[in-house]
C-alpha positions in Angstrom: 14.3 16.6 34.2 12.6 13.3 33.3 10.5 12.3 36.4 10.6 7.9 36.7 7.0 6.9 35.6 5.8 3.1 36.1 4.5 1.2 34.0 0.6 1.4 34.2 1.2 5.2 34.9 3.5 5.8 31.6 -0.3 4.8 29.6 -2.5 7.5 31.2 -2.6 10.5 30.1 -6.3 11.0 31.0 -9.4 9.2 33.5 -10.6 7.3 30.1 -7.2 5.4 29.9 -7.3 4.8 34.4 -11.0 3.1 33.4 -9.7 1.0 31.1 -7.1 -0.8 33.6 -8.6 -3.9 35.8 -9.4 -3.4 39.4 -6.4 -5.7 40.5 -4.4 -3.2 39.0 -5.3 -0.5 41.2 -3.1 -0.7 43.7 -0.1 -1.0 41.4 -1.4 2.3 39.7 -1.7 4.0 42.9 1.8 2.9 44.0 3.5 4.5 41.2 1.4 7.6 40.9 2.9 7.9 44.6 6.3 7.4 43.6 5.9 9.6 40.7 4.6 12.5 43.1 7.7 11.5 45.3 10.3 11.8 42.5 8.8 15.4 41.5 7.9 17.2 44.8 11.6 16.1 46.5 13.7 17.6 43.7 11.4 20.9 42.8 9.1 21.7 45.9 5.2 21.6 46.0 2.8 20.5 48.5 3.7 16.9 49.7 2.3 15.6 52.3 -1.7 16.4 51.4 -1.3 15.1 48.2 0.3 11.6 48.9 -2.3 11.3 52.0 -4.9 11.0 48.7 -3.3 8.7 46.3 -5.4 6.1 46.4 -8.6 8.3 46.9 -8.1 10.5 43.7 -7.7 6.8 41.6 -10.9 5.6 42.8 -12.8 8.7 42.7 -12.0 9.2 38.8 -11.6 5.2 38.5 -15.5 5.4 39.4 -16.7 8.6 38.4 -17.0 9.6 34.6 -14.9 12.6 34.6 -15.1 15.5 33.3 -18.5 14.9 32.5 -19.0 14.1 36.5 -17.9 17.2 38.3 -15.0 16.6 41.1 -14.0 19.3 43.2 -10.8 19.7 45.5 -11.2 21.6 49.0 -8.5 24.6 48.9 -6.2 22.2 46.3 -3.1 21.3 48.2 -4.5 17.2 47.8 -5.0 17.8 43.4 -1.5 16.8 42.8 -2.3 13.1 41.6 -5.6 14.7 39.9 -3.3 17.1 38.3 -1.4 14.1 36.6 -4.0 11.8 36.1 -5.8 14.5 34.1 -3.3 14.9 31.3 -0.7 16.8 32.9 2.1 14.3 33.8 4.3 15.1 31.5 4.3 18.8 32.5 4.2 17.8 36.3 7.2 19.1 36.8 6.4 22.3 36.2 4.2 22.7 39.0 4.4 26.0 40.7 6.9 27.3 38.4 7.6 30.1 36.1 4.9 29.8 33.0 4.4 26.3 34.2 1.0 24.8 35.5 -0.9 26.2 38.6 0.0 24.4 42.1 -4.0 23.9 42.7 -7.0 23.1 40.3 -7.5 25.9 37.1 -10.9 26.2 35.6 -8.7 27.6 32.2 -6.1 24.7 32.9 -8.2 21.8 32.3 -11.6 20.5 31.6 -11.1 18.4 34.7 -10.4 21.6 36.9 -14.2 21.9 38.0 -13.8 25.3 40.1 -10.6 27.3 40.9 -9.4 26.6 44.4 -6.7 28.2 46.7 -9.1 29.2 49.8 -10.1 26.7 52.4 -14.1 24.8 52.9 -15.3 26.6 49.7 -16.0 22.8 47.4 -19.2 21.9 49.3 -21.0 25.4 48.2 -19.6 25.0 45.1 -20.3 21.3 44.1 -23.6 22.0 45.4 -24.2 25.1 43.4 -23.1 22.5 40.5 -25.4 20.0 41.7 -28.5 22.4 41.7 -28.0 24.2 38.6 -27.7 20.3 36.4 -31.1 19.2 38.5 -33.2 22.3 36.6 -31.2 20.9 33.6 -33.0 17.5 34.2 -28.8 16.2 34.3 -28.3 13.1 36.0 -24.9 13.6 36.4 -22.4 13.2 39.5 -21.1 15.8 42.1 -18.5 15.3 44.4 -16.5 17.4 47.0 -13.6 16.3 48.5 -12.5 18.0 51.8 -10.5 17.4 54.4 -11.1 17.8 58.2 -9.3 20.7 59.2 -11.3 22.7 56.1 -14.7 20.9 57.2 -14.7 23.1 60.6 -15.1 26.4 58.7 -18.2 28.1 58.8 -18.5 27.8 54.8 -18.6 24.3 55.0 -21.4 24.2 57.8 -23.2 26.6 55.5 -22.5 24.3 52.0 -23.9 21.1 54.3 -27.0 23.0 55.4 -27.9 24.1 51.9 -27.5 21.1 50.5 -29.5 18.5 53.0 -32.5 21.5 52.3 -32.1 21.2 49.0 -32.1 17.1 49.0 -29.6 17.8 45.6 -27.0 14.6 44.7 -24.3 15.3 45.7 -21.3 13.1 47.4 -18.9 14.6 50.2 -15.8 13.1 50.9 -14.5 14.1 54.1 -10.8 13.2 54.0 -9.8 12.9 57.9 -6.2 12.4 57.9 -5.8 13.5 62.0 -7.7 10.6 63.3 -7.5 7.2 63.2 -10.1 4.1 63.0 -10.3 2.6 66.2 -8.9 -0.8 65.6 -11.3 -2.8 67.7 -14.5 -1.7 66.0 -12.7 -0.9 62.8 -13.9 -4.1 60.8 -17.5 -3.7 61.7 -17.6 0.0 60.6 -16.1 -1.3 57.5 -18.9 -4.2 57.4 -21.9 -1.7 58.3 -20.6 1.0 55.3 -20.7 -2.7 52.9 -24.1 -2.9 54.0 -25.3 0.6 54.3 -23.8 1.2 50.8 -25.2 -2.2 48.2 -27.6 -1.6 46.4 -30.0 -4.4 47.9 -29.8 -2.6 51.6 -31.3 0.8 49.8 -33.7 -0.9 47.9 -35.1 -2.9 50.3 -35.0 -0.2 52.4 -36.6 2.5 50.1 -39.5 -0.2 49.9 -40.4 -1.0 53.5 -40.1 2.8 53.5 -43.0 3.5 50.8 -44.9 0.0 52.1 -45.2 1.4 56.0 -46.5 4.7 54.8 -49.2 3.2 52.8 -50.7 1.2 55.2 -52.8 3.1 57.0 -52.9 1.1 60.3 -49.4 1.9 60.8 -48.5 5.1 58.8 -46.3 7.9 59.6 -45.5 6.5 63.1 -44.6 3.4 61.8 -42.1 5.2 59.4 -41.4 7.5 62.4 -40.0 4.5 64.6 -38.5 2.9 61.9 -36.1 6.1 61.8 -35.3 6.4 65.6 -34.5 2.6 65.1 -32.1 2.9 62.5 -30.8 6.5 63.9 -30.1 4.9 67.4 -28.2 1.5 65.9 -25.9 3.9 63.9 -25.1 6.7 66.6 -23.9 4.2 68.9 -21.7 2.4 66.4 -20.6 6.0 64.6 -19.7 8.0 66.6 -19.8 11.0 64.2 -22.7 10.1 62.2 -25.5 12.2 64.3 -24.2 15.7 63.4 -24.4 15.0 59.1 -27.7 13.2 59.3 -29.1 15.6 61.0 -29.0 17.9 58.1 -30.4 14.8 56.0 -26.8 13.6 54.6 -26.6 9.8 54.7 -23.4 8.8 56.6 -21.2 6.3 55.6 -17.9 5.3 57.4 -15.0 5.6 58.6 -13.5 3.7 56.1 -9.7 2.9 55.3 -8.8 6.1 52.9 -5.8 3.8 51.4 -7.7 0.6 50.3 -8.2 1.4 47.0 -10.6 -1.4 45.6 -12.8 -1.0 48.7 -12.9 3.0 48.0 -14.3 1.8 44.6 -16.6 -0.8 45.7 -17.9 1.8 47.9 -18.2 4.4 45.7 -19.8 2.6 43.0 -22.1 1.5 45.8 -22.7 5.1 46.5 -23.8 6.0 42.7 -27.0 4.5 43.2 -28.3 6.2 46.1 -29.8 9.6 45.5 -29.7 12.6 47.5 -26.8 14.0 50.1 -24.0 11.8 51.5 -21.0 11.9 53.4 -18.0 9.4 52.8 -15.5 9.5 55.6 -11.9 8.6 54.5 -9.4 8.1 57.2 -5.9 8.7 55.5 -2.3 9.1 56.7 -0.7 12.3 55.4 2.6 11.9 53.8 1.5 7.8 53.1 4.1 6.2 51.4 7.0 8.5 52.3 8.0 7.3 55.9 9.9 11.3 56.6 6.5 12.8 55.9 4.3 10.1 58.1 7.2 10.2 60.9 7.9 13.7 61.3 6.2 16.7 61.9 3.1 17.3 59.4 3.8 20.8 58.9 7.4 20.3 57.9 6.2 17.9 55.3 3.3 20.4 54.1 5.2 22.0 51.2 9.0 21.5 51.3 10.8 23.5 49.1 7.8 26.3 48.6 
């Protein structure tokens, strides 16, 4: 079997070659990585829907990030398909769950890339975080990401990985891929505008300053920093409605954005490499994206066809 590969595609073999392409030619990449995914999964089985609901996620994420060297970890695995082949394993794609062939989710002793062996649900936040902690007594500045989706972020594991990490104030970046909820359409542009501003670099610095600036001066102090908080806090709840729960264990929120605009997922994201500490990306996706069966019909049909 010869699986059709685009052109753009047909060049990477790994995230080195991907950074190397122009930002206008993200969305052609991501178009054919989900045709190639298409072409494989309908003829020998696999987990469909999950993975083409992440397409243009897993491009920006190792468009952005300096993998392997930044450490990216899946949430149970079912989504990795695109990492799989973006990582040096397209041409063996189609061996995918098969017979001496590669493993169906991320393989620590399959690839440098394959940051923690997955298969069991809301286990990536303890484990990036546990990635995150050990490089900070290492004095590494490196990145940590975990990508999870929203079904997996309702497990008790996941609560616990959250509350570890806001304690621990350790850099790491959760992605929470919600792919059962949609952006309301009326507000959707000004979430979109607020995670622009929330995100540049000139809103954190400015912001980090007034910060140090208020607690200096003794006439206002703490209380002044205090207010400032509530202030912020209050604007934010009322436009985000599901920011109050993460920032209240000290993750900075940051969304909903559109899971499927690929050069806003990287302006975000390299946005979001400046700004230390915990924070939560929210992704709204559509699993299935691209293949109209698996957006139409029944999600669980479209899970893993063929498996």
């Amino acid at each position: 079997m010869h699986p059709q590969t685009g052109e753009l595609l047909s060049k990477i073999e790994i995230p080195e070659d991907l950074r190397k392409l122009r930002e206008d030619q993200l969305p052609q990449i991501s178009e054919e990585l989900r045709d190639f995914i298409v072409d494989v999964v309908s003829k020998k089985g696999g987990h469909f829907g999950a993975s083409l609901g992440v397409v243009e996620l897993t491009v920006a994420l190792h468009y952005v990030f300096n993998t392997p060297v930044d450490q990216l970890v899946w949430d149970v695995g079912h989504q990795a398909y695109g990492h799989k082949i973006l990582t040096d394993r397209r041409k063996v794609f189609h061996t995918n769950r098969k017979y001496k062939g590669i493993s169906g989710f991320p393989k620590r002793s399959e690839s440098e890339y394959d940051t923690f062996g997955v298969g069991h649900s809301s286990t990536s936040i303890s484990a990036a975080l546990g990635m995150a902690v050990a490089n900070h007594f290492k004095k590494d500045d490196r990145q940590h990401i975990a990508v999870i989706g929203d079904g997996a972020m309702t497990a008790g594991m996941a609560f616990e990985g959250l509350n570890h990490a806001g304690v621990e104030n350790s850099n790491l970046l959760v992605v929470l891929n919600d792919n059962c909820m949609s952006i309301d359409p009326n507000v959707g542009a000004l979430k979109e505008y607020l995670t622009d501003i929330t995100t540049s670099h000139t809103y954190n610095k400015m912001r980090d300053e007034v910060w140090h600036l208020l607690g200096k001066i003794s006439k206002f102090g703490p209380n002044a920093q205090e207010l400032v908080s509530k202030v912020e806090n209050a604007v934010k709840s009322s436009l985000l409605k599901h920011s109050n729960y993460f920032e209240s264990l000290n993750f900075r929120y940051f969304g909903p954005i559109d899971g499927h605009d690929v050069n806003h997922l990287v302006k975000v994201m390299k946005d979001l490499k400046d700004i230390p500490g915990p924070k939560i990306l929210h992704c709204v996706t559509v699993k299935g994206k691209g293949y109209q069966p698996a957006e139409d019909c029944d999600t669980t049909k479209w899970h893993a066809p063929g498996v």
